[in-house]
Short mmCIF file of the C-alpha atoms (twelve columns), coordinates in Angstrom:
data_MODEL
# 
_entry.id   MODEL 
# 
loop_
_atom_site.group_PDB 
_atom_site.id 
_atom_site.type_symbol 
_atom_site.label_atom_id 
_atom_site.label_alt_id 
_atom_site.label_comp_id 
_atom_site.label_asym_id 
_atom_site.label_seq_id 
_atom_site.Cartn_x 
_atom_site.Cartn_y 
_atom_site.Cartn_z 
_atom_site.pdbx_PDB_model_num 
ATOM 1   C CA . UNK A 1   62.400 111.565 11.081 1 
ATOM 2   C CA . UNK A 2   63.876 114.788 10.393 1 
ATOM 3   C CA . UNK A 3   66.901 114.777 8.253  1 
ATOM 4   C CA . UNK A 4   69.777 117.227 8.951  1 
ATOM 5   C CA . UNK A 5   72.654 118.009 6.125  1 
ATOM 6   C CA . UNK A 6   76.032 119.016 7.493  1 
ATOM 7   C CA . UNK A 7   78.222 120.115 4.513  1 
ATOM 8   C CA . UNK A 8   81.736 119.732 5.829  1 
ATOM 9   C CA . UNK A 9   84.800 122.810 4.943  1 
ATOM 10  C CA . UNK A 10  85.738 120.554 2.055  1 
ATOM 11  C CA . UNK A 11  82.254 120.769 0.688  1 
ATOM 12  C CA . UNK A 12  81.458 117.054 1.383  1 
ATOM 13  C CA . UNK A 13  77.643 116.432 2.420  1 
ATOM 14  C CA . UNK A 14  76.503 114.257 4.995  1 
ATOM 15  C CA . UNK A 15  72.764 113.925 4.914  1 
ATOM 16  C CA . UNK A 16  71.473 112.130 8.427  1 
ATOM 17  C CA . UNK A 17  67.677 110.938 9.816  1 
ATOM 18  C CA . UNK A 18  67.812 112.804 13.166 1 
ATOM 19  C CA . UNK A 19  65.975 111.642 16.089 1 
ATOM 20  C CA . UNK A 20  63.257 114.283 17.199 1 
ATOM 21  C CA . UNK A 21  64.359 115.183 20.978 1 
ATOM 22  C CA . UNK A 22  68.008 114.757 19.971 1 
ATOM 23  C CA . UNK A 23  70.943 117.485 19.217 1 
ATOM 24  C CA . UNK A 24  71.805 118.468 15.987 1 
ATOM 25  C CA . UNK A 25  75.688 117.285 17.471 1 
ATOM 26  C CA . UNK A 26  73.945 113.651 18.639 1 
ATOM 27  C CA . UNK A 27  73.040 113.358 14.773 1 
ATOM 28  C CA . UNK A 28  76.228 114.098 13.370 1 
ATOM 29  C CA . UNK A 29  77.933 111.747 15.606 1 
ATOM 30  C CA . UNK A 30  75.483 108.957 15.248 1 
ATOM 31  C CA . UNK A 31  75.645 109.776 11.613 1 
ATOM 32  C CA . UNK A 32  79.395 109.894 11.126 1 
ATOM 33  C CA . UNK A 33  79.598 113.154 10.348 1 
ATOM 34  C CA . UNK A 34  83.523 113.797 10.746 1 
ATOM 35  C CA . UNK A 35  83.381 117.824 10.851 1 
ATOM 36  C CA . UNK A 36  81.832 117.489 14.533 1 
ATOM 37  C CA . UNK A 37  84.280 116.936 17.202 1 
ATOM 38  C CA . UNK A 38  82.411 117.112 20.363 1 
ATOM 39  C CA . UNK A 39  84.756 116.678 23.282 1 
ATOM 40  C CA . UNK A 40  82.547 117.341 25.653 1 
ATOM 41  C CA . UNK A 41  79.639 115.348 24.348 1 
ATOM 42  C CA . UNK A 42  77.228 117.933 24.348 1 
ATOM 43  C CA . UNK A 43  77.653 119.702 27.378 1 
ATOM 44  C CA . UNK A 44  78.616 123.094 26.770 1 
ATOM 45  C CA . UNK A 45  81.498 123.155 27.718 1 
ATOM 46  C CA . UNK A 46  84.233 123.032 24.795 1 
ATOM 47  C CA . UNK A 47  82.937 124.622 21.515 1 
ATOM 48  C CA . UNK A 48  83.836 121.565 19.138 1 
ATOM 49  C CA . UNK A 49  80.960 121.278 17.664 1 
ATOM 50  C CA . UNK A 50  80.095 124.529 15.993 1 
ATOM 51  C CA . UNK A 51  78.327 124.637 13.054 1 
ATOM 52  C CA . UNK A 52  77.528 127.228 10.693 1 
ATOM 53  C CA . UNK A 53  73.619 127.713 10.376 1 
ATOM 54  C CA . UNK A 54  72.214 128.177 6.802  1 
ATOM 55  C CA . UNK A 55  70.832 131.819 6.796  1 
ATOM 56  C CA . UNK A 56  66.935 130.038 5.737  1 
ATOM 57  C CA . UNK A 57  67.162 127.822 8.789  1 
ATOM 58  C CA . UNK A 58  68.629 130.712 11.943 1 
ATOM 59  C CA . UNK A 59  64.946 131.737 13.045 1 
ATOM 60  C CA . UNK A 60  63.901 127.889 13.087 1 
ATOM 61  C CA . UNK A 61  67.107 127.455 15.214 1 
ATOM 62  C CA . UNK A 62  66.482 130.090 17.795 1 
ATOM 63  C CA . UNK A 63  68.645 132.089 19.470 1 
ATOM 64  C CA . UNK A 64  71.939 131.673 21.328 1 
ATOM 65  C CA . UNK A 65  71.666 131.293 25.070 1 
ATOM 66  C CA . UNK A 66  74.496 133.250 27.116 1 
ATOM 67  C CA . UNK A 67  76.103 129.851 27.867 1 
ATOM 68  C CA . UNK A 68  76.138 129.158 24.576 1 
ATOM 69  C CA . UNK A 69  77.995 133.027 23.915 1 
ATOM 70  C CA . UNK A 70  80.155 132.236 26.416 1 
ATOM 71  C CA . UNK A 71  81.576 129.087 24.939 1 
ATOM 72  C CA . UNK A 72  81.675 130.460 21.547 1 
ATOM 73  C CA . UNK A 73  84.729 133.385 22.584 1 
ATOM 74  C CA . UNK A 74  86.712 130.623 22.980 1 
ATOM 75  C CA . UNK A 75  85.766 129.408 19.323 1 
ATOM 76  C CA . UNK A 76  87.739 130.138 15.947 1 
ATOM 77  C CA . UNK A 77  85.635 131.877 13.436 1 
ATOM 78  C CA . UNK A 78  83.217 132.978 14.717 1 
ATOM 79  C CA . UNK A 79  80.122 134.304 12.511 1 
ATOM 80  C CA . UNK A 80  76.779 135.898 13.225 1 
ATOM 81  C CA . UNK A 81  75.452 132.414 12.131 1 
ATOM 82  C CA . UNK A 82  77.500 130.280 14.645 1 
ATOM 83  C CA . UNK A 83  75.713 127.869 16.538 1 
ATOM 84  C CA . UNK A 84  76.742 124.995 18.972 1 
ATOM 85  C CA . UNK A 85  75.004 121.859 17.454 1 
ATOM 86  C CA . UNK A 86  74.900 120.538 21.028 1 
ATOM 87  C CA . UNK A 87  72.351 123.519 21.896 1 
ATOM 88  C CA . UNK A 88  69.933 122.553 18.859 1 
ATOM 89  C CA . UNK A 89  67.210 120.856 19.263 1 
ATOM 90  C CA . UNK A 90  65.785 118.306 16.947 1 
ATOM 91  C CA . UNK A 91  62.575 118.957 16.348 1 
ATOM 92  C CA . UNK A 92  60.388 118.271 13.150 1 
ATOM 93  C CA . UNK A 93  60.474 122.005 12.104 1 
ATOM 94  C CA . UNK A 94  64.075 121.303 11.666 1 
ATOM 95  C CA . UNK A 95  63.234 118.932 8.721  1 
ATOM 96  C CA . UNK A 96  65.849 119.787 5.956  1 
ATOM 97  C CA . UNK A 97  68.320 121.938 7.911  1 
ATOM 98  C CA . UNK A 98  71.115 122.352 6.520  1 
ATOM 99  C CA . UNK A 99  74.390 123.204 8.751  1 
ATOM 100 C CA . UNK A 100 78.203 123.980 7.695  1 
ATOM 101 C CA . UNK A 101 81.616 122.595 9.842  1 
ATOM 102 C CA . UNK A 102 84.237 124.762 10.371 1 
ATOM 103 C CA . UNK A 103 87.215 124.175 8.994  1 
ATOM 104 C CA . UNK A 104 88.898 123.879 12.599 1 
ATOM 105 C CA . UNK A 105 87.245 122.563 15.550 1 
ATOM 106 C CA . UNK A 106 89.326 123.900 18.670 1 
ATOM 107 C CA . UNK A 107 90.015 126.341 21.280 1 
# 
């Protein structure tokens, strides 16, 4: 199983076995990972669950779809590394990804 660390705004890690075939948001949630709100459980369709991508880990991430650019306008700080974890695939590549919360998950 892949594992996946979120480091949270206040620095706090979260290290979490991800299932391959799942979302990087599905793991934080499963895991407890607080820094993910989710309110639309993965659907695209609310921007709550933005992470920041380590720089190392954005090619192994892939790119942004436009849905995905869409959602994030309505996102607060924004960054060339902003991701949606919803839109992440698990995958074993992604074995030691590390990923960064926002302090402020909202619209």
């Amino acid at each position: 199983m892949p594992k996946i660390t979120y480091i949270e705004h206040d620095g706090t890690a979260h290290t979490v076995e991800a299932d391959v075939g799942s979302t990087v948001m599905e793991s934080a949630l499963k895991g407890g990972v607080t820094g993910i709100v989710a309110e639309c459980g993965g659907a695209c369709s609310c921007a709550t669950c933005m992470v920041y991508v380590d720089e190392a880990w954005l090619e192994k991430t892939g790119a942004r779809s436009e849905e995905e650019e869409d959602q994030l306008d309505f996102a607060f700080d924004v960054r060339p590394n902003s991701r949606l974890s919803c839109q992440i695939t698990v995958t074993e590549a992604l074995d030691g990804l590390v990923v960064r919360t926002p302090a402020y998950q909202g619209r």
